[in-house]
N, C-alpha and C positions, 0 to 999 in steps of 0.2 A: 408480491409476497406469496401468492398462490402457487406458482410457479417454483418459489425456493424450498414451499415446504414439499411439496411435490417433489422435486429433485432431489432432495434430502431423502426424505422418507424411500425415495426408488431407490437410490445408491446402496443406502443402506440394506437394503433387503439385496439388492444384488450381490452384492461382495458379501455378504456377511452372515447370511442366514440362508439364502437358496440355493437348495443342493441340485435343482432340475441339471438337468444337462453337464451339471460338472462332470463326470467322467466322461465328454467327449471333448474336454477340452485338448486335451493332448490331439484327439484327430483334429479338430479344430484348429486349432494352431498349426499343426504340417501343411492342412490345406491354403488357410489364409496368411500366413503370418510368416515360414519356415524360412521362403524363398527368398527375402530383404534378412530377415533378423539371423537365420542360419536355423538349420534343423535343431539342433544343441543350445538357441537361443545365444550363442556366443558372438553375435555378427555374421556380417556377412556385406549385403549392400549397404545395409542399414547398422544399427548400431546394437548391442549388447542389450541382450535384456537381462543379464544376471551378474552385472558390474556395480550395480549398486546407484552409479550412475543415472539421473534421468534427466535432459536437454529441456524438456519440454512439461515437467510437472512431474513432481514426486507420489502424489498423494493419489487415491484407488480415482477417485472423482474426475481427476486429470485425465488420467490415465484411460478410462474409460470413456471421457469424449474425445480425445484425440483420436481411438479406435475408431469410436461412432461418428463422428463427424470429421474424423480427418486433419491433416497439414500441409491442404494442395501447395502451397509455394514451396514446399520442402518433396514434393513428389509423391508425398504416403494419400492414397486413398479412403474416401469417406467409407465405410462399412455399414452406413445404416440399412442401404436397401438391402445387403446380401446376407446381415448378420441380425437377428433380433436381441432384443436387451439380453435374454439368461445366454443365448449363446456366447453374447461379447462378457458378459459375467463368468463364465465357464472355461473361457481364456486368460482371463487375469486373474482366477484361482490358479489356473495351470501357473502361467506364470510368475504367481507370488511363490508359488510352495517350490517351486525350480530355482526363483533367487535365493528361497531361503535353504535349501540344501546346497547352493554352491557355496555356501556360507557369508553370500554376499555383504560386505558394509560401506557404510556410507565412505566416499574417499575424505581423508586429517585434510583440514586448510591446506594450501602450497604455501611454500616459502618465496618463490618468483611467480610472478605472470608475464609474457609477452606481448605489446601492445605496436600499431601502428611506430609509433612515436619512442616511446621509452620501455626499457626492463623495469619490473616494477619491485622491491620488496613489498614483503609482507607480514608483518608480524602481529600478533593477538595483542590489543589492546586492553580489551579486558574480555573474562570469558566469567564460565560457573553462572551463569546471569536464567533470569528465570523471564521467557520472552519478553526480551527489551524492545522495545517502541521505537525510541528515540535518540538522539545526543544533540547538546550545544554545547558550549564554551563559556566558563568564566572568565578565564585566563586561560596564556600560555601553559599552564603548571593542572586548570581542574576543569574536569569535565564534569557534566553531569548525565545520567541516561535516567530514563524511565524505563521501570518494567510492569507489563500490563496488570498484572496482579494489586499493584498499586504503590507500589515501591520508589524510589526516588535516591539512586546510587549515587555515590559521587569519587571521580578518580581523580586521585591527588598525585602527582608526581609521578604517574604510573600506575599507581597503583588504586584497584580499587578497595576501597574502606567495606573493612566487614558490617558496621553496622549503617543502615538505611537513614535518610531523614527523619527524623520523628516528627510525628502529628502532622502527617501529611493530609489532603480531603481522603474522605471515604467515597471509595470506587465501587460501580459496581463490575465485580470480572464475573460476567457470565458472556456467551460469545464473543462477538469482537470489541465486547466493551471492557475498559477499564480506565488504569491512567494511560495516556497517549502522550499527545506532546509535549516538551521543555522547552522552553524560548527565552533566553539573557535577555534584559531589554540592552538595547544599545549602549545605554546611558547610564549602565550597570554599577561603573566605578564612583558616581556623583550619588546616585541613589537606591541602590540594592535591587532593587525586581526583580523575581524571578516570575513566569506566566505560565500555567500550565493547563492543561486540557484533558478532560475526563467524563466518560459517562458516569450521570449525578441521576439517583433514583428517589421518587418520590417512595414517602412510607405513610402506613396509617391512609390508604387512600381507599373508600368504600370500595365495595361492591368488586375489585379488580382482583384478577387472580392470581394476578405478579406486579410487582411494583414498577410504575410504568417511568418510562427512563429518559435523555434529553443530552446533549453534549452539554456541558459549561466549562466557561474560562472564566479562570480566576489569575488573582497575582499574589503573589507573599515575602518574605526573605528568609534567609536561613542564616540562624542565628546557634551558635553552639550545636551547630547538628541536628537544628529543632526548626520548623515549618512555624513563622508565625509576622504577626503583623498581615493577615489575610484580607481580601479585597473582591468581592465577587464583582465581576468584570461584566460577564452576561450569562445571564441564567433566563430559558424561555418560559412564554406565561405557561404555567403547570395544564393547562388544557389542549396544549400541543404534546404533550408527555407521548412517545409510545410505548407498547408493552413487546414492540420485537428487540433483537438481542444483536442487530448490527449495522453495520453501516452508517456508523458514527462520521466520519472523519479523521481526524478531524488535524492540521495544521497551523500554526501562529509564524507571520512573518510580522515585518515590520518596514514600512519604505522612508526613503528619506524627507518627509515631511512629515513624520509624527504619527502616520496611524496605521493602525494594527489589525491588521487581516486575518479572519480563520474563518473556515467553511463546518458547513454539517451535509455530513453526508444525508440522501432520503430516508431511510431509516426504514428501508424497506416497504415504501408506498409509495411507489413511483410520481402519481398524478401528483406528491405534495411537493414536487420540486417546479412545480407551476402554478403553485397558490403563494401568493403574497403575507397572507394572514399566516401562513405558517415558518419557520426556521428551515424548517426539514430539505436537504436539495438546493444549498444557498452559499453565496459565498458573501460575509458579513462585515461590513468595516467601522468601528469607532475608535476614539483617541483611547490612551493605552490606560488612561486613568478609567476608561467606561464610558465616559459621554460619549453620545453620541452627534457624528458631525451634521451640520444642519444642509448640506450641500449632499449628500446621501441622496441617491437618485428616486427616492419611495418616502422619503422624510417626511413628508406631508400627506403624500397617498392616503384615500380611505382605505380600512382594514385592510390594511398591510403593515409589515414589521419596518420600524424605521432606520434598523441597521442594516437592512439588507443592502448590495451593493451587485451582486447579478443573480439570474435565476436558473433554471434546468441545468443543474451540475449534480451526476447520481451519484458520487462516492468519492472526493477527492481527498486523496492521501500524498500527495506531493504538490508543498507551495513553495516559489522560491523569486526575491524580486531581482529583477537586475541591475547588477552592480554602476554599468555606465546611465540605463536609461529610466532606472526606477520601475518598469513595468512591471505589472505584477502575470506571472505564469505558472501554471499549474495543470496539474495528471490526473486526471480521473477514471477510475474503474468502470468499462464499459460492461454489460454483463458478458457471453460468449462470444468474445468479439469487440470489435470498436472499443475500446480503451484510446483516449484522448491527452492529447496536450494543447492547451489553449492558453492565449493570452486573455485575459480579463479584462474588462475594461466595465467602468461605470453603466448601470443598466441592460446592459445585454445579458441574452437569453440565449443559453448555450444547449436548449433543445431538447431535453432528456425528457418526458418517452416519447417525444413528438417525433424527433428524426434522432437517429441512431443507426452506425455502423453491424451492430451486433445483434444477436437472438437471445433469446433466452434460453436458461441452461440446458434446457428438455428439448432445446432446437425448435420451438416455436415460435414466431414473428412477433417482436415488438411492434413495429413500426413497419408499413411498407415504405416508408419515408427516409433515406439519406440527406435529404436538404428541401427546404422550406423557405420564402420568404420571410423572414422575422426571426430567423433563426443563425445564431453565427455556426460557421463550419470549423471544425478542432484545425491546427496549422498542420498540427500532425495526427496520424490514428495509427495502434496497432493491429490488425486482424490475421492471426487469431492476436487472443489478447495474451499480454505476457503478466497481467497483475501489478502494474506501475506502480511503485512505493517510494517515499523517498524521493526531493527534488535538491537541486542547489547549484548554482552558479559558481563552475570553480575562482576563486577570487587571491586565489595565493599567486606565490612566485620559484615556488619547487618544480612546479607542470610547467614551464614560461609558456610552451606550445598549447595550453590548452586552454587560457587566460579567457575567462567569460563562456567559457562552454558550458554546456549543461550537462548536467551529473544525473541519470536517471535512473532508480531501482525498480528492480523489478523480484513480484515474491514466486510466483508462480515458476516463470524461466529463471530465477537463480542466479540474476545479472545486474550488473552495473550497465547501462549504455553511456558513450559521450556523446550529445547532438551538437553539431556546431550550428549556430542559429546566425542568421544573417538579417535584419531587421525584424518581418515576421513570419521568415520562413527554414525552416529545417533543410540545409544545405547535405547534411552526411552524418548517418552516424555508425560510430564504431563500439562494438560490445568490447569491454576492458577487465569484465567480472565474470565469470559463469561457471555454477556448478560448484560453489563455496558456502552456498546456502541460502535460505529467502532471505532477498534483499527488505529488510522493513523502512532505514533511512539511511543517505548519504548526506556528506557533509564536510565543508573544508574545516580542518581546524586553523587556529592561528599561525601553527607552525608550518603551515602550507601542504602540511599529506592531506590526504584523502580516506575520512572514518565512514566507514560500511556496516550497520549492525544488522547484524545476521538472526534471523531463525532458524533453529534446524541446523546446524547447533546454535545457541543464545549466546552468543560473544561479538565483539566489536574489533572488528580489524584495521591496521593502521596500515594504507601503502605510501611508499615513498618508493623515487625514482632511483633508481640503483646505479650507483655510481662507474663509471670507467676505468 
């Protein structure tokens, strides 16, 4: 947490307030930068910096560690030793205030994408959306999204409905908390459930200075356009509450014997995703009614949680189980660096901050540690990291070629990847998205396309294979 505010607080004073050395950004730039990106910033070897376009992160934060720290697989060099913070600050003023006189914007959605495999269409499924989280499926005909603010859409035919769920839980939206995930239960037609996922703040609590806050899942149904018949599902004991403002989580699958998986991210304290006693850092399993199961690897443990089901997982935002073998797999956000996909299995310890691909944001060492006995290793890691969001096993019959693949977003690089997964190994993957917007989740619908909801712009895209 030391570390984030830290980074926080530097970014901000660099881009945003320090005027030192900005008027040599332009020299700055001819010297370091000119020769890949073009003197004019219009390309060159490298790519456009006033297309509006960004491959590798939009945002000042991005953008200034890639400077600093580089994209060796990609050929661009690390600038920390040759460049200091206000200098690389002094170049991405240059370079903001040159996008913004070339009048640069962001590029509209496309209407095709080209992939290994298939042309793809693309059409807006629903847009005007105020950052959506999620989507699952009633039916063929309704969808549902979350938007983090605390909303609860629902697209009927197409289209989506002006007016939101009523009486939905109250959220807290301040950083990455809000409403998060919507999950159909399986069994949706026999008996209504819907499950959803959100930072839940304690109030009225002494002596604190902000109300301190926790993921919970709940259930409910929607009845007339109204949220009711509600179930709290799992809510943590209030003495785990924290008062930082992200790294929730938080995702709800379901496997084919009845129980219902969702993680919490650390929540900004790293060591608590190696403490038992706490939620925080965990990937959690009970039946979908709330009990919990008595075969849970910690069920009995002293002072530990007895939903827990693995531990050292920092921030997973993509769950998805598979369709042939029920496994449960999932993305976790590494900090600079190391972002993971892992299989989960009962009781295992997936490491976090023991061993770790990545640094922290300031380029600091987490860990001098990659691997550890007692520690499982991710099947796959990104480095750098692209922000993995959004998980799902394509399960339709529009892709036939892609049947059991993994669908994986990403917010940072602006991409969908397909992995094709071969027991418990990542065989190949192909990026099929990029540059459309943060990828938050993917998802098959019933009708067999492929829903992508986007940030930056907040709309949900539908592709389908484009016919001959």
């Amino acid at each position: 947490m030391k570390f984030f505010r830290l980074f926080v607080l530097a970014s901000f004073y660099l881009f945003f307030s320090c005027n030192a050395g900005a008027q040599d950004g332009p020299a700055l730039y001819q010297q370091h930068c000119a020769q890949c990106h073009g003197a004019d910033l219009n390309g060159g070897n490298a790519t456009s910096l006033v297309d509006g376009i960004w491959q590798f992160g939009a945002e000042d934060g991005y953008i200034y560690r890639n400077v600093k720290f580089g994209i060796s697989h990609l050929g661009m060099p690390s600038y920390e030793k040759t460049l200091n913070d206000t200098e690389i600050g002094a170049i991405l003023k240059y370079i903001r205030g040159s996008e913004k006189n070339a009048g640069a914007e962001r590029p509209s959605i496309v209407k095709e994408l080209e992939t290994m495999d298939y042309f793809m269409n693309v059409e807006v499924f629903a847009d005007k959306l105020e950052i959506p989280w999620a989507i699952d499926f009633i039916d063929a005909s309704t969808a549902l999204i979350t938007e983090r603010p605390g909303r609860l859409r629902v697209v009927k035919n197409g289209v989506l409905q002006k007016e939101a769920v009523r009486n939905t839980p109250e959220v807290l939206h301040e950083g990455q908390g809000g409403l998060l995930d919507v999950a159909v239960d399986p069994d949706y037609s026999q008996n209504g459930w819907i499950y959803v996922a959100y930072s839940h703040a304690l109030s009225n609590v002494e002596g604190a200075e902000r109300p301190p806050a926790m993921t919970r899942i709940v259930r409910g149904k929607i009845r007339d356009n109204a949220w009711v018949d509600q179930q709290v599902l799992f809510e943590a004991p209030h003495e785990t509450y924290r008062t930082t403002r992200h790294h929730y989580g938080c995702r709800i699958v379901f496997d084919p014997w009845g129980y219902l998986y969702f993680a919490i991210g650390e929540r900004g304290t790293d060591i608590h995703a190696q403490d038992l006693a706490r939620p925080n850092g965990k990937v959690h399993r009970i039946y979908k009614d709330g009990t919990v199961p008595t075969d849970n690897p910690w069920f009995d443990a002293e002072n530990s949680m007895p939903t827990l089901y693995s531990l050292g997982n920092r921030n997973i935002q993509g769950m998805a189980i598979h369709p042939e073998t029920g496994q449960l797999w999932a993305t976790e956000h590494g900090p600079m660096g190391g972002d993971e996909l892992n299989l989960i299995e009962a009781g295992k310890n997936y490491g976090w901050p023991v061993i770790t691909y990545g640094l922290n944001y300031n380029g600091s060492i987490v860990s001098e540690y990659t691997r550890k006995p007692g520690y499982e290793q991710p099947v796959y890691y990104w480095k750098p990291s692209t922000a993995v969001c959004g998980l799902d096993f394509y399960r339709g019959d529009l892709f036939k070629k892609w049947k059991n693949k993994l669908l994986v977003g990403a917010l940072k690089y602006e991409e969908v990847s397909l992995l094709d997964i071969e027991g418990d190994r990542v065989m190949h993957e192909e990026v099929i998205v990029k540059g459309q917007g943060r990828v938050r989740d993917v998802s098959t619908g019933p009708d067999g396309a492929i829903y992508v909801v986007l940030n930056k712009p907040d709309a949900v895209i539908r592709l389908t294979p484009k016919l001959d």
